[in-house]
Structures are given as structure tokens and as C-alpha cells.
C-alpha positions in Angstrom: 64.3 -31.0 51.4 63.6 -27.3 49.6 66.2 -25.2 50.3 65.5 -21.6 50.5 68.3 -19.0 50.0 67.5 -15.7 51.7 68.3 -13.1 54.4 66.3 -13.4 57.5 65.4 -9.8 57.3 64.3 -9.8 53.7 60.2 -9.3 53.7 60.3 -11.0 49.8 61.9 -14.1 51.8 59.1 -13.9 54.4 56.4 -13.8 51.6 57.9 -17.1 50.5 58.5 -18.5 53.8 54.8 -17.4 54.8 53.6 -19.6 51.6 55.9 -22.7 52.6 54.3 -23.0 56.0 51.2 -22.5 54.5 51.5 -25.4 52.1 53.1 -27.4 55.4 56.3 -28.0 53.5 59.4 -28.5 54.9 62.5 -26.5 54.0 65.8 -25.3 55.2 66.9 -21.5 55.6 70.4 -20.9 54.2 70.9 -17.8 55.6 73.2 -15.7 52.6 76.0 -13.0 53.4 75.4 -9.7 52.2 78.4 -9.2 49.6 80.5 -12.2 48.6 77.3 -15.0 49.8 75.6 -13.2 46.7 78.7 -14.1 44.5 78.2 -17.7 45.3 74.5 -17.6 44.8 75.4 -16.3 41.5 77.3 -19.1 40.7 75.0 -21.9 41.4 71.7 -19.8 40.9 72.2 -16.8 38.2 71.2 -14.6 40.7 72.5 -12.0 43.2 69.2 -11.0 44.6 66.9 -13.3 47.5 64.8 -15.4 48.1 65.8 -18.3 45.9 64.7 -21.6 46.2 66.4 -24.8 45.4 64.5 -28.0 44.9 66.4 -31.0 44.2 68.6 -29.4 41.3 66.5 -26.7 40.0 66.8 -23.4 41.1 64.0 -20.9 41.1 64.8 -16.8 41.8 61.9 -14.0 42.6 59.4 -14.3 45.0 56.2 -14.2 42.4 57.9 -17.0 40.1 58.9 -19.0 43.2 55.2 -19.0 44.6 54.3 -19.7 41.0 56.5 -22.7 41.4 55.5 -24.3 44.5 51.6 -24.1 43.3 52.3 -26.0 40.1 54.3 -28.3 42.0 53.0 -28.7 45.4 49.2 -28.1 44.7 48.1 -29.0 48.2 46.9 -25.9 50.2 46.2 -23.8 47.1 47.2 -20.5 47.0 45.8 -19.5 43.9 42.0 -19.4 43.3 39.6 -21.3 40.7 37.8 -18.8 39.5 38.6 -16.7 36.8 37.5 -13.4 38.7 39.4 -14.4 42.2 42.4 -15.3 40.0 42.7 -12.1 38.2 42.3 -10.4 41.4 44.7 -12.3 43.3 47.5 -11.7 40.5 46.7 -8.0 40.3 46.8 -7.6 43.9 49.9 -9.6 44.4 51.4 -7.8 42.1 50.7 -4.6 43.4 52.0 -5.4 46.8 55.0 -6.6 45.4 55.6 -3.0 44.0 53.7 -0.6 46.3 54.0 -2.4 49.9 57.3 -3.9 49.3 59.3 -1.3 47.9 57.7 1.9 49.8 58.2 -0.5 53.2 61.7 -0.5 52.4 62.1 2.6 51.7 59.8 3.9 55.5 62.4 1.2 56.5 65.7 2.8 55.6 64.1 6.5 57.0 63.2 5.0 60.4 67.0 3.4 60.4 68.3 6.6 59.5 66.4 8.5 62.4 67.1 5.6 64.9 70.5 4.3 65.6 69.6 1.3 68.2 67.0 0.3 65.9 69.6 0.6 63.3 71.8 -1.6 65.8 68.9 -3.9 66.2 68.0 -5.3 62.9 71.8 -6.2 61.8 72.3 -10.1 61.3 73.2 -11.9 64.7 76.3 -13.0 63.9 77.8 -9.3 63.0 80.8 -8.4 64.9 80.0 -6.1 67.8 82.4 -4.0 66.9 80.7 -3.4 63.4 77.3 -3.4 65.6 78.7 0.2 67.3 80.1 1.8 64.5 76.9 1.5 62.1 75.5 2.9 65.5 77.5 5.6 65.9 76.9 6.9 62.4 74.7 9.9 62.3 71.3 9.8 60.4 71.9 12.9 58.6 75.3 11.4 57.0 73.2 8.6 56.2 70.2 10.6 54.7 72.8 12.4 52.5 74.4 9.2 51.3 71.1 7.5 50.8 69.8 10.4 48.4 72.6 9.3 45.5 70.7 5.7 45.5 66.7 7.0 45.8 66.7 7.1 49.5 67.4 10.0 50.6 64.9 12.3 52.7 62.4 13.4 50.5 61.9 9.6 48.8 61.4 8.2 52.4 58.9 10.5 53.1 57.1 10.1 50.0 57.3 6.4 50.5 56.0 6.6 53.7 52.8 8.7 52.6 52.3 5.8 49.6 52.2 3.2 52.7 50.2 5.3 55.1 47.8 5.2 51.4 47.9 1.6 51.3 47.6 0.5 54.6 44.2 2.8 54.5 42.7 0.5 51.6 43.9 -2.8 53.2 41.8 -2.1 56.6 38.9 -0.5 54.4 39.2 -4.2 52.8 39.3 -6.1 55.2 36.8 -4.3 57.6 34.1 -7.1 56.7 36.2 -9.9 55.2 38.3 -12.3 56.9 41.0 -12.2 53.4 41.8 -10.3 50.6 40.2 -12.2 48.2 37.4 -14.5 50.0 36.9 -16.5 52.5 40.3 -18.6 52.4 43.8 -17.1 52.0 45.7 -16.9 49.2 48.8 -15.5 47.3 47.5 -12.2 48.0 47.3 -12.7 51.5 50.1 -14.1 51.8 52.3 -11.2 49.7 50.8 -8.4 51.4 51.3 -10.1 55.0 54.7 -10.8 54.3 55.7 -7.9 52.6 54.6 -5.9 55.9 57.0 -7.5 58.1 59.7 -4.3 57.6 56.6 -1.7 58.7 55.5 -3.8 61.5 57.6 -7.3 63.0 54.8 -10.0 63.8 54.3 -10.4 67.0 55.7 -13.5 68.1 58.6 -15.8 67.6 58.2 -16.2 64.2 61.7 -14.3 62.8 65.4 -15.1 64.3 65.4 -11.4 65.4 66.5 -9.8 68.7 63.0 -10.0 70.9 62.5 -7.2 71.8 61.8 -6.4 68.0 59.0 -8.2 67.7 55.5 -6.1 67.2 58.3 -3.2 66.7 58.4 -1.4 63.4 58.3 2.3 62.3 57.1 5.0 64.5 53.9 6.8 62.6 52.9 3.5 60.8 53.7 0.5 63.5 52.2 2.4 66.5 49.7 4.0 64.3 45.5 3.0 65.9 44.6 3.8 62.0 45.8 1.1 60.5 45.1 -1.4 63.6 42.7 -3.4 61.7 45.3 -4.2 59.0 48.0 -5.1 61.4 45.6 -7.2 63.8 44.3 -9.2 60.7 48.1 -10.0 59.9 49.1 -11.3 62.8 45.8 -13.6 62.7 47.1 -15.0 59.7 50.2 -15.3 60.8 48.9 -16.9 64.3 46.6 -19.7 62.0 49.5 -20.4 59.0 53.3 -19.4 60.1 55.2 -21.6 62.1 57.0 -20.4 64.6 60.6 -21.1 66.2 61.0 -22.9 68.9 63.6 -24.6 71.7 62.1 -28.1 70.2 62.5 -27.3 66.4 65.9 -28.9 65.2 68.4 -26.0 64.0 68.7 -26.6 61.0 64.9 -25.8 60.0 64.6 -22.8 62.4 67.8 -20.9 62.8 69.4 -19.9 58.9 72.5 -21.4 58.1 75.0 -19.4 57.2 76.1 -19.8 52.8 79.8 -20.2 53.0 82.2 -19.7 49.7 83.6 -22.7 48.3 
């Protein structure tokens, strides 16, 4: 079985775990801890950074060459289109969301964390002590805003980020006002990049994530809960209604829930 190394919360992982669904193959999460699960990743992978997929005993690392693997390998359920024009399109666009939606959504992430402290509380891995739970809590967002600004995340690069998405999200819905994808009329890796990437502005709605419930069809104030950008959010969670498959009580553990990476 494909074995896919990420953090639940990761929208690069959800891209790839949108395209495995997709493609109807089955997989295990391995859920990896922040810190020393990345050391071990290393180790067997040559990476720090998720998703990474293992198949049998090749490992692949980044989201793009990871898609780019399961289409040359697992060709059912294409993802990538025949002709040359769709192609092109679909590469350009999938790389733009890669760099536009994914990292301007985390940074609109970290500012809404910053500003918030339960959703802050909220969107830490389940099995974090409680104790840890109140005291990332309890820190105030202005501490936060001032630490994050020695890393490019500070106030004025969250707002700017957050004006790049409001941007984007106004092209997606003018695209898709009169189409049912991004591309055509079937979804493909740019669908399925720019759905996935989304997840940290706007959780699906529905039990698709092992987050807390009452997180899901939460995201950022001014972008979630925003009637602009309805169109956009309504077409994603129609493709994640037709393609993702959700958790549930009858799904063994081991597909649904992540298992934790442990050191050896």
C-alpha cells in the first residue's frame, strides 16, 4: 500500500491526498511530528519537508513531482490533459497555485492565528498535550506578530498576502462562473492543486480532515465568510463532494486516522 508522509494540516498533503482519492488508490497517512519526525524522514527520504510518498521502496518528495509520479505510474483517472494547449494550461496553473494560493494561504493563515487564540488552540495536532494546547493559547497575538516579522510573517506580509488571495480568489470565481473546472469539462491537476491548496483559507465542509468539528467550513474571517468569493468556495466543496473520500466510523484506522512516525 502507498504510504504518504505528511501533517494532517498541511494543504500541500491535501493536494496529494485530493489526487489519491481521485485516482481511487489506497494509501496510509503516516502522520509526521513537527521537529524530530522530520529528522527521521530525513533519514529514509532526504527530506525534512511534507508530503512524501513512499511506494514500495522509492520515495518521492514535493507535491508537483509526487502528482507527476502517480500519473506516470497510475495512469487510471488522469489528471493531466491530452492536448497540448489543456496541458500547458494545466502546468502553468498548477504551478501558480502552488506559489500564489499556497504560500499567501499560509501566510492569511498564520495572521488569522495570530489574531485568534482558540482558533490558534483549534488547529494544533490532536494528540498535543493540553497543557501545551493553553499555553500556545495564552500567548498574545501581538508577541506573535512581532516574532513572526524576523521569518516573513509579521503584520505587514500577512496583510499583503491576504490582499494577493482576496486577488486570486476573484479570478478563480470569474473562471469558473461558466465552467464546471479549471481547465474543461473534467478535473485535473489544476483542480485538484488549487482545491487543496484552499483548505488553510476555508476547511471543506465535511468530514473529510481529522480536525476538531467544529472547524469544518471554518477558515479566516474576510476570506472564509466572505459572499464574494462564494462561487469559488461552493465549486470546491462540489469537487470535494464528487472525488474526496471522507472519514468515517466504518473506515479501518489505519487509512483514515494518521499514524503517528515514531524514531527508531
Amino acid at each position: 500500500m502507498l504510504e504518504l508522509y505528511q501533517f494532517e494540516i498541511s494543504h500541500y498533503s491535501e493536494k496529494i491526498r485530493l489526487i489519491l482519492d481521485y485516482k481511487g488508490l489506497e494509501y496510509r497517512k503516516i502522520e509526521v511530528t513537527p521537529g524530530v519526525g522530520q529528522v527521521e524522514l530525513f533519514q529514509k527520504a532526504g527530506r525534512r519537508q511534507v508530503p512524501v510518498l513512499k511506494d514500495g521502496e522509492t520515495y518521492i518528495g514535493d507535491s508537483t513531482e509526487i502528482a507527476m509520479y502517480l500519473e506516470r505510474n497510475y495512469p487510471d483517472q488522469p489528471i493531466i490533459p491530452a492536448s497540448a494547449k489543456e496541458k500547458g494550461l494545466c502546468l502553468l496553473m498548477e504551478e501558480w497555485a502552488d506559489e500564489s494560493v499556497g504560500l499567501k494561504g499560509r501566510k492569511a493563515l498564520v495572521g488569522a492565528v495570530n489574531k485568534n487564540q482558540t482558533f490558534r488552540k483549534s488547529i494544533l495536532p490532536p494528540d498535543v498535550p493540553d497543557f501545551l494546547k493553553n499555553l500556545v493559547e495564552a500567548v498574545p497575538g501581538d508577541v506573535l506578530d512581532v516574532l513572526g516579522s524576523g521569518v516573513g510573517l509579521g503584520g505587514e506580509a500577512v496583510k499583503d498576502a491576504e490582499m494577493g488571495i482576496k486577488q486570486d480568489l476573484e479570478a478563480l470565481c470569474l473562471l469558473l462562473e461558466d465552467q464546471p473546472y479549471l481547465i474543461g469539462d473534467t478535473p485535473t491537476l489544476a483542480d485538484f492543486a488549487v482545491a487543496g491548496l484552499s483548505m488553510v483559507l476555508k476547511f471543506p465542509d465535511g468530514n473529510y480532515l481529522d480536525i476538531p468539528d467544529d472547524l469544518q467550513g471554518k477558515g479566516i474571517p474576510g476570506i472564509a465568510d466572505n459572499p464574494a468569493y462564494e462561487t469559488f468556495f461552493e465549486w470546491r466543496d462540489r469537487l470535494y463532494r464528487s472525488f474526496r473520500t471522507p472519514i468515517t466510523p466504518s473506515t479501518p484506522s489505519s487509512e483514515s486516522s494518521p499514524t503517528n512516525i515514531e524514531i527508531e
